[in-house]
N, C-alpha and C positions, 0 to 999 in steps of 0.2 A: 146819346141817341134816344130816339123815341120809339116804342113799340105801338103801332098802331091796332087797336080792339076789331073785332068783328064787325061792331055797326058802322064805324067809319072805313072797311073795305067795305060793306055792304055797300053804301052809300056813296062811294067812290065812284065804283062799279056803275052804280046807277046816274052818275052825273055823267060820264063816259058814252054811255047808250044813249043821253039822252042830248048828245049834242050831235047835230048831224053833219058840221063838217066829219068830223073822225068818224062816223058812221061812213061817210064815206070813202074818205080815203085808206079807211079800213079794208074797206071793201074794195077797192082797188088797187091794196097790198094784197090781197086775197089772192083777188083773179091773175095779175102778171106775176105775181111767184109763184104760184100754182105751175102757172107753163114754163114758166123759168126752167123749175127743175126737171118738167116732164119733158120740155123739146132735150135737155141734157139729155135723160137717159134712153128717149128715142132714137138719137141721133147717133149716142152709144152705138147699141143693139144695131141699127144698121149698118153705121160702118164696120166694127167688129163682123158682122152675117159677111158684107162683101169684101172684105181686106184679111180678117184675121189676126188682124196685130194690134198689140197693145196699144202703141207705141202713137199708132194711126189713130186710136180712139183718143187718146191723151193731147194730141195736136186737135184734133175738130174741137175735144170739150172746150181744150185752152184757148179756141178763137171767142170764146165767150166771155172769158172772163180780162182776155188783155184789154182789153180797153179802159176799164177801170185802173190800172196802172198808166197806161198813156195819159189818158181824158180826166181823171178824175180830180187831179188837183184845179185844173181849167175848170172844169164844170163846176166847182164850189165857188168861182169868181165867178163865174156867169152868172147863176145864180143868186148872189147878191145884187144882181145890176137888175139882172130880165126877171120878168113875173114867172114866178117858179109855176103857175096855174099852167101859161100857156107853154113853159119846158115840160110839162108833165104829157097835156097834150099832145103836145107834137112828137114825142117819146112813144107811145101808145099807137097812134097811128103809123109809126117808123115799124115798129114792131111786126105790127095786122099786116103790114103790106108785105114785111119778111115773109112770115109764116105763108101767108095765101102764095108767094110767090114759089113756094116749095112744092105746096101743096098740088098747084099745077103741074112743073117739073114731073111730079112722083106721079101723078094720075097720066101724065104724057109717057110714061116710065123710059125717062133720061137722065132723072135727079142721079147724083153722083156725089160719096162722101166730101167733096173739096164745095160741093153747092150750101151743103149743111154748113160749111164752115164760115161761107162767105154771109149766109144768114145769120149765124150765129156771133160773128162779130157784128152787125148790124143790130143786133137784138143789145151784144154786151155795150156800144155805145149809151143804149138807152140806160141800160142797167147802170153803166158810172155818173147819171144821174141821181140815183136814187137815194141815196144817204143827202146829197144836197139839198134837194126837192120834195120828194112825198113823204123821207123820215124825220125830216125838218119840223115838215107842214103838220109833223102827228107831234109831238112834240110841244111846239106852240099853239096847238088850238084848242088847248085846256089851260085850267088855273095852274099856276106853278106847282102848286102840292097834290096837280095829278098826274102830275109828268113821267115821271117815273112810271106809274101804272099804268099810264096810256101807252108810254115805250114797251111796257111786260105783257100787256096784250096786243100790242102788235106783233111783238116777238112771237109771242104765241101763238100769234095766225099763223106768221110768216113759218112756225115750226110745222104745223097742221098742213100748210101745203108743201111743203117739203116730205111731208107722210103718204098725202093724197096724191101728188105730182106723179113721182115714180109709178105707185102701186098701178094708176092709170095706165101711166105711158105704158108697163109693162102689159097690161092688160090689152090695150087698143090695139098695140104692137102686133099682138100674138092673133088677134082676130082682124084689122082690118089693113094692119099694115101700118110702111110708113105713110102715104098715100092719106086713110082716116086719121091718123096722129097730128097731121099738120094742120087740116081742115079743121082738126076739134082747137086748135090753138088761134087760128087764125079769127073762129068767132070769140072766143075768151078775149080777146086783144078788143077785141071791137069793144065788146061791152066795158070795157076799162076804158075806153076811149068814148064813151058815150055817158059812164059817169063822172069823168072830169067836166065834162062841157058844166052840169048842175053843180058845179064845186063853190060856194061863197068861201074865195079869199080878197084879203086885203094886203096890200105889202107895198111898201116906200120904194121904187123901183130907182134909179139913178141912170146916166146914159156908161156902156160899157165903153171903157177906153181902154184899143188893144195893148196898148202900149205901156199899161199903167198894171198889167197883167203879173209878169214879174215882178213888180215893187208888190202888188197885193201877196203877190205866193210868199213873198221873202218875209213881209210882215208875219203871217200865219207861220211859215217856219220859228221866226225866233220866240211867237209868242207860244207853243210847242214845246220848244227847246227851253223853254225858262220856268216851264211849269210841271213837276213831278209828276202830276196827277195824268196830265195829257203827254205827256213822252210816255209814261209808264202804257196805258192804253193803246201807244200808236204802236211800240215795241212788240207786245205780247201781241198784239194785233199780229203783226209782221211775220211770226213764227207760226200763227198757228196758220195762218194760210199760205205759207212756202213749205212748212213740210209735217201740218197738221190735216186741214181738212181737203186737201187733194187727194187725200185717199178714194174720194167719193170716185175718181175719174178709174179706180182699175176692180170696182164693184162689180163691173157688168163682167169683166175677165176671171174674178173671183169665183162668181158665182155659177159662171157659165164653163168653167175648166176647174177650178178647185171642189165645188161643191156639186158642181151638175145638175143643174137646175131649170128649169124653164123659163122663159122672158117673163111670166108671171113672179114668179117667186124670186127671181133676180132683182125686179121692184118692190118685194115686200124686203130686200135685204136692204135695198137703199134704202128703203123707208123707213126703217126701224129706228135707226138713231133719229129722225125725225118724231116719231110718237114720243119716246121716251122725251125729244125735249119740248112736245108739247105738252106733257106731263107736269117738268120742268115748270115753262110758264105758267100754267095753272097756280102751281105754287108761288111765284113769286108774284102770281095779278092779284093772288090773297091774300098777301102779306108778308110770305116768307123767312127766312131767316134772320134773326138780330145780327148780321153782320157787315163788314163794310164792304165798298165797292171794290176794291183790290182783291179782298178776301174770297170773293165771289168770282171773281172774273180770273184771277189765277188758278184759285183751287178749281172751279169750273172746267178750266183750259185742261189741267191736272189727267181729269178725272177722262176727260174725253180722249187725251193722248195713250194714258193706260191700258183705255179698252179698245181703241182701236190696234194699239201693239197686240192685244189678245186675241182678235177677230179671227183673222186669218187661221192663228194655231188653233185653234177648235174643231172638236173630231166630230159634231153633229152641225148642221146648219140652223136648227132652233135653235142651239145654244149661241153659236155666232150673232143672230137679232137679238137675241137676251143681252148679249155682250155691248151693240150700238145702242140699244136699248137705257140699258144703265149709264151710258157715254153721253147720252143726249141730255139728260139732267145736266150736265156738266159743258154744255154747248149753249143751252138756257141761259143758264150764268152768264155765260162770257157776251156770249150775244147782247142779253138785256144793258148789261153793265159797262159796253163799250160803245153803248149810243148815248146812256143816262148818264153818263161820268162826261162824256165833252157838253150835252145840253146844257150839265147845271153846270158845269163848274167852267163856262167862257159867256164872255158877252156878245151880246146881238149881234153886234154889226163885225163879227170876226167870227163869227161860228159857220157860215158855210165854206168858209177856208177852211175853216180845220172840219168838219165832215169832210171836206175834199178832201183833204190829207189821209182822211178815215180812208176812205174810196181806194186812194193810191195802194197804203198799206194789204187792205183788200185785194188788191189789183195785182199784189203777188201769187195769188192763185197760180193764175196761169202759168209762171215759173215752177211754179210746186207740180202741176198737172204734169209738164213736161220733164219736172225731175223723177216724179214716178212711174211713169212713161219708160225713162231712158233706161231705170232701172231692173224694170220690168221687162224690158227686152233682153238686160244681163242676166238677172238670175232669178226670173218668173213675180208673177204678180205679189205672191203669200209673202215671199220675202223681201221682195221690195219696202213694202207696205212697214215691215216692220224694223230695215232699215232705216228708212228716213223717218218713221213716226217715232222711233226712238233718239236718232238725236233732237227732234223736235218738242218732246219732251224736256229732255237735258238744258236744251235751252229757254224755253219757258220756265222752266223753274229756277234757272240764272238770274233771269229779268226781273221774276220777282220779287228774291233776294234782294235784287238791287232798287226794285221799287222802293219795298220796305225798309232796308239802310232808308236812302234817301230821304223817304218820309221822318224818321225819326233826328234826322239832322235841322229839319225846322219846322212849321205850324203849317198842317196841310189839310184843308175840309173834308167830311168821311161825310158818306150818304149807305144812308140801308136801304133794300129795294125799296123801301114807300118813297122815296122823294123827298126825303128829311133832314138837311142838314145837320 
């Protein structure tokens, strides 16, 4: 492997900036995951204010996220077929029109936690686009050997609003209600929809044939299945969002019953492991570690299940954000590593099958929300959190094992975060 010097991350860096596709759709990774995570934890906060139960918060968050297990293998075939420009579009304005339609509701004061839900599966539709389409489109609209870097500073955005989202919603929350929460989301959507319209792509479009749908998914399956590098990634994938990062859905119960805290600071708790893993991408858009992409995206995985097992047991609430804080480095990894590991290591005309399959994998969230949820309602949030984060743990570090056998049974490419073969 190659260690790349300072002037060539300087340099990278600046080739990056100065290309205005990715400027752009940087910037509209910016502004829909920004709301992403803030209509989450607003939506939290209020059902939790009107219901009370975990349980109820864990079912609204999870209508977010199922669709990405439904839709998401489909939407990596569509996306080969349709102009991913105008799935992006039409995505963005599905969105705005959610939000504003809440927004109403709540200013009419009739919004009701089961409206959140019906939104928020509308919003998660657009969302099992997104690994097909705009993480795609960042990806290929640099040279190969800044792929990798362009994936670690989008990761890096996408962590920074994951820091800023919460902190917000908790903030908005606490002064304007649900009512200004939606409204602030409603125009963020627009303007993500107003910078697609100036998006310059290109792309070989083909006519979709439904029926030919199936035979596409089943190809992407066995090419999956035959290659260590992408089962290894879909697997660890799989565990950290069934009973890794679901934790995020009983934050607002944590912190609001374990901790005692105010809707502000309940989003400086979500948000923590978000700074730390924008910390994270910092380091790896500079060049990061001399290590491979397994080593990174497991021990990553590692490091986050750890701290999250710690969270909850923690006798001060600084210490608890210290706690996601040092986890989000370890969220960095995994994240960067599990979009760079399928870019480089599959071909063109199969790769948004397998981000679709990413999506699916993803799309176990919502299982994991409602497994902490159910358990949460058995014997409270703290210990919830650190039943299921614990065997989720156990089994991540299974996978990797097995990754690693596996690799060493025959010739398998290793990439270091620059993009190196």
């Amino acid at each position: 492997m190659i260690t790349k010097g300072a002037n060539n991350t300087t340099s990278g860096l600046r080739a990056l900036l100065a290309a205005p596709s990715f400027l752009r759709l940087w910037a509209i990774g910016g502004c829909v995951n920004t709301m992403r995570w803030f209509e989450l934890l607003s939506a939290a906060l209020f059902t939790l204010d009107v219901t009370g139960s975990g349980l109820d918060v864990a079912i609204v968050s999870s209508a977010r996220t199922m669709p990405m297990l439904l839709l998401g293998a489909f939407s990596g075939v569509v996306s080969e077929a349709v102009n991913r420009k105008h799935v992006l579009l039409i995505g963005q304005i599905m969105a705005c029109l959610s939000s504003g339609s809440i927004a109403i509701l709540a200013w009419s004061d009739v919004v009701r936690p089961w409206h959140l839900g019906v939104a928020a599966a509308v919003t998660g539709v657009v969302w099992s686009t997104e690994m097909a389409t705009r993480r795609r489109m960042v990806g290929e609209c640099v040279e190969v050997p800044l792929v990798s870097r362009a994936l670690a500073l989008d990761t890096m955005s996408n962590s920074f609003t994951r820091l800023i989202g919460p902190v917000a919603a908790g903030a908005i929350y606490q002064t304007v209600g649900i009512t200004g929460s939606y409204m602030a989301s409603t125009a963020v959507f627009a303007l993500a929809a107003f910078l697609v319209f100036g998006l310059r792509h290109k792309q070989n479009t083909r006519r979709l044939v439904i029926s030919q749908v199936p035979r596409d998914l089943a190809e992407g399956i066995r090419y999956a299945r035959g290659n260590v590098t992408i089962a290894g990634v879909l697997m660890v994938t799989i565990f950290m969002n069934l009973l890794g990062f679901p934790y995020s859905a009983l934050v607002a119960p944590i912190g609001k019953m374990v901790f005692q805290v105010s809707p502000t600071l309940v989003g400086v708790l979500a948000a923590s492991e978000s700074f730390g893993a924008f910390l994270g991408g910092i380091w790896l858009t500079s060049g990061g570690p001399n290590l491979t992409g397994r080593t990174l995206m497991v021990g990553g995985s590692i490091l986050l299940m750890a701290c999250v097992i710690l969270m909850p047991l923690s006798p001060f609430f600084s210490l608890a954000c210290g706690l996601l804080a040092v986890g989000g480095f370890g969220s960095s990894a995994f994240a960067n590593m599990q979009t760079s590991l399928i870019v480089l290591h599959t071909p063109s005309h199969i790769r948004s099958r397998l981000m679709g399959l990413l999506t699916v994998c993803i799309g176990m969230g919502p299982l994991g929300i409602l497994l902490f949820g159910a358990v949460a309602d058995w014997v409270g949030p703290m210990l919830a959190i650190d039943l299921v984060a614990t065997v989720g743990l156990a089994c991540v570090i299974a996978s990797g094992l097995w990754w690693q056998r596996r690799e060493k049974r025959g010739i398998v490419p290793e990439i270091n975060p620059g993009g190196v073969p």
